[in-house]
C-alpha positions in Angstrom: 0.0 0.0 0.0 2.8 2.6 1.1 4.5 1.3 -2.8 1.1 2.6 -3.9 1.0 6.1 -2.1 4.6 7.0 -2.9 4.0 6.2 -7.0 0.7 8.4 -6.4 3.0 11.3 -4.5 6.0 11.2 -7.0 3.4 11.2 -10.3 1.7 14.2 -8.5 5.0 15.8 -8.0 6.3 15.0 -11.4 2.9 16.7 -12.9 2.5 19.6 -10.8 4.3 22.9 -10.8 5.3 23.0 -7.7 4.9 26.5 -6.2 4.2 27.5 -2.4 1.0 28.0 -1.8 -2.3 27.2 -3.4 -2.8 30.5 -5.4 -0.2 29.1 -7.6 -2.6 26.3 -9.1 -4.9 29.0 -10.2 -4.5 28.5 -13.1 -4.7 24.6 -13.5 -7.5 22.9 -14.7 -6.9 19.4 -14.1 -4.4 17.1 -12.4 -4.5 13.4 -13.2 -2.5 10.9 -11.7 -2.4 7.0 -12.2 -1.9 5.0 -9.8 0.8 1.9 -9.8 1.4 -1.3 -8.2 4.2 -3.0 -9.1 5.0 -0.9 -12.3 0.9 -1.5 -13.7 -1.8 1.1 -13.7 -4.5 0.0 -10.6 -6.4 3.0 -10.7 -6.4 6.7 -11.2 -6.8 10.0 -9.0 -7.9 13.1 -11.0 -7.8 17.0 -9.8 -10.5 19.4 -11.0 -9.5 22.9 -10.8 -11.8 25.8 -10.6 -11.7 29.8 -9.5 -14.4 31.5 -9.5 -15.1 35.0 -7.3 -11.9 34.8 -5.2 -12.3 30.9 -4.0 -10.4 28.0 -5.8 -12.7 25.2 -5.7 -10.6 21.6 -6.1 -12.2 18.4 -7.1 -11.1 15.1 -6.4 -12.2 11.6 -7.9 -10.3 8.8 -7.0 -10.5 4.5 -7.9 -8.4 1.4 -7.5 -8.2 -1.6 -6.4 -5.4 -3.8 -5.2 -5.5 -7.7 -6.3 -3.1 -10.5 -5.4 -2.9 -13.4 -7.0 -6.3 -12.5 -8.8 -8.6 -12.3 -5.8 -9.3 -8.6 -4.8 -7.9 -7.4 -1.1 -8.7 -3.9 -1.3 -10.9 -1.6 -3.0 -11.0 2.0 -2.5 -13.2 4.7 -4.3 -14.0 8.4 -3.3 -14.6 12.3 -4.2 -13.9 15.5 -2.4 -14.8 19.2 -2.9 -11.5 21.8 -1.1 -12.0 25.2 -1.3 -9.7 28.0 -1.0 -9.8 31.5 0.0 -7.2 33.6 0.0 -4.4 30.3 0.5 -6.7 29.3 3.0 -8.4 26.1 3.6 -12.4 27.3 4.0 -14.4 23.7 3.3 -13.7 20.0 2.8 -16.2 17.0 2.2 -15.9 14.1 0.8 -17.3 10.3 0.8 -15.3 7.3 0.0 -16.1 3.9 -0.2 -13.1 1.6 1.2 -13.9 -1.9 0.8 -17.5 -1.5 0.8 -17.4 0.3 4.1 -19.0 4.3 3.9 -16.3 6.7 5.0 -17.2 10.6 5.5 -15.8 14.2 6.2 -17.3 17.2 6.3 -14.9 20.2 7.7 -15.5 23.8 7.7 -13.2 26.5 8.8 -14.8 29.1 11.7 -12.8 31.9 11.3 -14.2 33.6 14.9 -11.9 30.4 16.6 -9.3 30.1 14.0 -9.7 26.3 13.6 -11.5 23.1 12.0 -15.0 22.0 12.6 -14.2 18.4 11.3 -17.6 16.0 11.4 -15.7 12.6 10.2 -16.6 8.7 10.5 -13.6 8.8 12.4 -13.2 11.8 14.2 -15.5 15.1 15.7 -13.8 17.8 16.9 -12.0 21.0 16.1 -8.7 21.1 14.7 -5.7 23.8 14.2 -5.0 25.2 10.9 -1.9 24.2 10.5 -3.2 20.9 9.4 -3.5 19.7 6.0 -6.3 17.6 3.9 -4.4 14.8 3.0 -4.4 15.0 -0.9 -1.9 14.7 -2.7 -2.0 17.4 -5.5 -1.2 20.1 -3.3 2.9 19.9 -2.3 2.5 21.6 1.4 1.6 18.1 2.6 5.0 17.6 2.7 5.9 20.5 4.9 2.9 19.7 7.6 3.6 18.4 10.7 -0.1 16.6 10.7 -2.6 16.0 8.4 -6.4 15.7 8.7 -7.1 12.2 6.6 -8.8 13.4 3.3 -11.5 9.8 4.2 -12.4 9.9 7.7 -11.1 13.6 9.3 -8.7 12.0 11.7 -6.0 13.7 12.1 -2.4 12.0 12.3 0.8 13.7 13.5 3.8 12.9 10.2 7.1 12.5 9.4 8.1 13.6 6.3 12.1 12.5 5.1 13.3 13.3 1.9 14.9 9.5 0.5 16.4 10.9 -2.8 16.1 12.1 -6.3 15.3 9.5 -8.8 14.6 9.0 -12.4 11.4 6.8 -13.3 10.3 6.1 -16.7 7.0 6.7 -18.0 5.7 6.2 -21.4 8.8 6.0 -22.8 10.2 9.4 -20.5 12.4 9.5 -18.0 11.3 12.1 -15.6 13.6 13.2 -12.6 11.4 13.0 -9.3 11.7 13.5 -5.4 11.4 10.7 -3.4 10.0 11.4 0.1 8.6 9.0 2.9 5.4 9.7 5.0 4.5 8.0 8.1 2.6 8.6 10.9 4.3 9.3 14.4 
C-alpha cells in the first residue's frame, strides 16, 4: 500500500508545478494521476481545478483496487470538494467507499476560533490550521507536521524525510522525481 502512495505522491509531483501556496494552481484545470502497483496502472486519481469569485474550488475523484494473486484485497473509491480563500483552507467534504465500508468528512473553517470544525466517521472535533487535507496534489503536505485524513477527518501527526532524487520512466520518459517517505508518528 505505502509502494502505492509513494507512485501516487512522485506522479503528482512530477505533474504539478510545484509552487508555495495554493494561489499558484490558479491556473490549472486538471491534475491526473495513475496510480501503480508493481509498475501497472491500478487506478487513477484526478484533480479538477476551478476559480471562481476569489475561492479555488478543487475536485477530487479517485478508484483502484489492489489484487493478489487474482482475488481482490482492497478496494478504495472516493470524491472531495477543497476550497480556498485567500491560500486558506475554507471547506472540505468528501465520501469514499473503502472496501464497501462508507467513509465521510465534512470540515468547515470558523474563522471567529481560527480552527476546523471536522464531522468525520472517524473523528469530531476541532482542529488547528496548520493541518492539511491529506491530498496529494497540493505539495505543502510535505511540509505539515499533521494532516487531517482526506477519508475519515482524523488527524495524524507525520514524518516527512526526503529519501532521494530518482529517475522513473513513464511512457517512454524519463522524468527526474523527489522521493519522500510519509509516516505517521
Amino acid at each position: 500500500m505505502k509502494k502505492i502512495l509513494f507512485a501516487l505522491l512522485a506522479l503528482g509531483l512530477t505533474i504539478s508545478n510545484l509552487a508555495a501556496h495554493t494561489s499558484h494552481y490558479q491556473n490549472f484545470k486538471k491534475i491526473e494521476m495513475e496510480i501503480l502497483k508493481d509498475g501497472k496502472v491500478i487506478g487513477y486519481n484526478f484533480y479538477f481545478f476551478n476559480k471562481e469569485d476569489g475561492v479555488i474550488t478543487v475536485k477530487n475523484q479517485i478508484q483502484f483496487k489492489v489484487d493478489l494473486f487474482g482475488v481482490e484485497v482492497f478496494n478504495f473509491e472516493g470524491y472531495g470538494i477543497e476550497k480556498y480563500k485567500d491560500n486558506k483552507l475554507i471547506s472540505y467534504e468528501s465520501k469514499t467507499k473503502q472496501n464497501d465500508k462508507e467513509k465521510f468528512v465534512n470540515l468547515i473553517y470558523e474563522p471567529e476560533k481560527d480552527k476546523f470544525d471536522i464531522k468525520g466517521s472517524s473523528y469530531t472535533g476541532l482542529a488547528g490550521t496548520n493541518n492539511m487535507i491529506g491530498n496529494w496534489w497540493n505539495h505543502q503536505i510535505l511540509q505539515a507536521d499533521s494532516q487531517i485524513s482526506a477519508v475519515s477527518g482524523s488527524i495524524k501527526e507525520q514524518v516527512v524525510t526526503f529519501l532521494a532524487k530518482e529517475k522513473i520512466e513513464l511512457y517512454g520518459k524519463i522524468i527526474e522525481v523527489d522521493h519522500f517517505k510519509l509516516t505517521s508518528k
